[in-house]
Legacy VTK file of the C-alpha trace (Angstrom):
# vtk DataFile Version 3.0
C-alpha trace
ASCII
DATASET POLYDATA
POINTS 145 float
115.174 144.618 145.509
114.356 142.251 142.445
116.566 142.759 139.498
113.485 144.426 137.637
113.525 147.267 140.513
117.618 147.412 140.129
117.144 148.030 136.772
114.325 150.502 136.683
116.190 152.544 139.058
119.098 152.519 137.199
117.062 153.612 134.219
115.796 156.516 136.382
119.514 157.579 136.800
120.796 156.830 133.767
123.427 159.427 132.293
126.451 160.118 130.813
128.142 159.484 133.916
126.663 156.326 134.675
127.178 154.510 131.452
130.266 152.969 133.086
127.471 150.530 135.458
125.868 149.190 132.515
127.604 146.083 133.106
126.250 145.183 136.287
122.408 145.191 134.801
123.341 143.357 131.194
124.725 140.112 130.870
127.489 140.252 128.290
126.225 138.504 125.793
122.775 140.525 126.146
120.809 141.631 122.598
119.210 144.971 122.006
117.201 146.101 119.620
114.927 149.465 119.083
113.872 150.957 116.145
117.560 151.981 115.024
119.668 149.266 115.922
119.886 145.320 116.618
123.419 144.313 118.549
124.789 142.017 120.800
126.886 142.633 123.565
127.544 145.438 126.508
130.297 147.409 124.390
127.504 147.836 122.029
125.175 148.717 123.878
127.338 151.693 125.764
127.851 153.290 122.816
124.199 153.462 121.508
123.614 154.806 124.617
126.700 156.974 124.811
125.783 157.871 121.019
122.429 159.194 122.198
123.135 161.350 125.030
125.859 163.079 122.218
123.022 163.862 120.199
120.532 164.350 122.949
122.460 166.083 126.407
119.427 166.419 128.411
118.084 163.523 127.718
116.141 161.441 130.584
114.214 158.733 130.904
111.760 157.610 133.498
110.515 154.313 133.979
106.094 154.840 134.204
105.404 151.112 134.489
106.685 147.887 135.097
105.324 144.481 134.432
106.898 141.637 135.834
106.574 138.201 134.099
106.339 134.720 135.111
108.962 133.287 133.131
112.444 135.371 133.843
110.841 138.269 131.748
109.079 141.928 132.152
107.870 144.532 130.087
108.052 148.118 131.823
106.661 151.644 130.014
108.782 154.461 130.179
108.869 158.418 128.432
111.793 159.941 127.330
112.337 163.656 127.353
114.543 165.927 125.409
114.899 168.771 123.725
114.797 168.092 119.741
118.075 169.527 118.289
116.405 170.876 114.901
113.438 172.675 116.355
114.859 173.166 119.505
111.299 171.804 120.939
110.969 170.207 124.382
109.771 166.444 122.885
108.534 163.451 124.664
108.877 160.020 123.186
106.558 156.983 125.002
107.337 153.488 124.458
108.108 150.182 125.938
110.575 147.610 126.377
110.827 143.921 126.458
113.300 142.777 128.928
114.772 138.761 129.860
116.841 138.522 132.348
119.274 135.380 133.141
119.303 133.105 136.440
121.770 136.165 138.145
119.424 138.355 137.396
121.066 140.104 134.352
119.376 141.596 131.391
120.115 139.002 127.999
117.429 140.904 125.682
116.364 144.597 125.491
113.769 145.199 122.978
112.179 148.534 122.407
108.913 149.254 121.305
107.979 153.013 120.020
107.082 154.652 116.976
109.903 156.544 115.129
107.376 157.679 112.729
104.639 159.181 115.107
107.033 159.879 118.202
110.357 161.347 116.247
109.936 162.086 112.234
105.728 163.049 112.721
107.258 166.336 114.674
109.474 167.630 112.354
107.361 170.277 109.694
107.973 168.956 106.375
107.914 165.181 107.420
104.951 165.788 109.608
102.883 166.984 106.965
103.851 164.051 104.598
103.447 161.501 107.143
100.070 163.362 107.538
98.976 162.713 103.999
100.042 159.217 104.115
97.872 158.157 107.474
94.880 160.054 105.437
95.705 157.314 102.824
95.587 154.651 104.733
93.638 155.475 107.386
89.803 154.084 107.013
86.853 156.350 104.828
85.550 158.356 108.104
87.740 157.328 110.748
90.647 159.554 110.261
91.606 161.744 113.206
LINES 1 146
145 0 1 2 3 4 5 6 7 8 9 10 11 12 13 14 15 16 17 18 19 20 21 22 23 24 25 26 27 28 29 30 31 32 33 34 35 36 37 38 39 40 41 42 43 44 45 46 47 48 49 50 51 52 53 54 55 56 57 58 59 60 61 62 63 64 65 66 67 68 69 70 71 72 73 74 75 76 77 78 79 80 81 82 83 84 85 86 87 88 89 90 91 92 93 94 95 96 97 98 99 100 101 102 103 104 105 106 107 108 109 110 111 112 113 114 115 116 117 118 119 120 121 122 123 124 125 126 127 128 129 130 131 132 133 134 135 136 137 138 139 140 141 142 143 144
């Protein structure tokens, strides 16, 4: 199993309860960064994690892609559903992540790549509507969907 497979498994499973293992995937030194946040190190990361799955208790995330690179890198597509705490709505987010791994085969940069304005603020009523009136705005004269 490559460390790219490791990893995406461990995604698959990821939990609460296996928070605890995050060590064994990210080097210690290892960056991540998403829409929220930019920090360095595993501590870090654990509680970002652990910080989400306090706000979000069913959330879970499944890994829909993977993309191996050539040079110690990968990009891999993944969905994350939970239930969204002020609507009470089942909500999907979609995204994708930028991962380097070291020569052990440790992750030493996690970047995240979805929209927290489409995917997160666009589905809550009163910022949905405004964020509708401001892709009218921008959007080009007839191509507006």
């Amino acid at each position: 199993m490559t460390p790219l497979d490791a990893l995406c498994a461990y995604f698959d499973r990821l939990s609460p309860a296996t928070l605890d293992e995050l060590g064994d995937f990210y080097a210690g030194s290892a960056r991540f960064k998403d829409p929220f946040h930019d920090v360095t190190g595993v501590a870090a990361i654990r509680a970002i994690l652990a910080h989400s799955f306090d706000k979000l208790p069913d959330a879970r995330f499944q890994v829909t892609g993977r993309f191996p690179g050539e040079k110690g890198d990968a990009m891999i597509l993944w969905r994350m559903d939970f239930t969204l705490p002020m609507t009470r709505a089942e909500t999907t987010i979609v995204g994708a992540t930028h991962l380097e791994f070291d020569a052990t085969g440790r992750v030493t940069l996690h970047r995240d790549y979805w929209d927290a304005a489409e995917e997160l603020y666009g589905r809550l009523p009163v910022l949905k509507w405004l964020m509708r009136g401001l892709a009218r705005q921008a959007a080009a004269p007839g191509l507006a969907h």
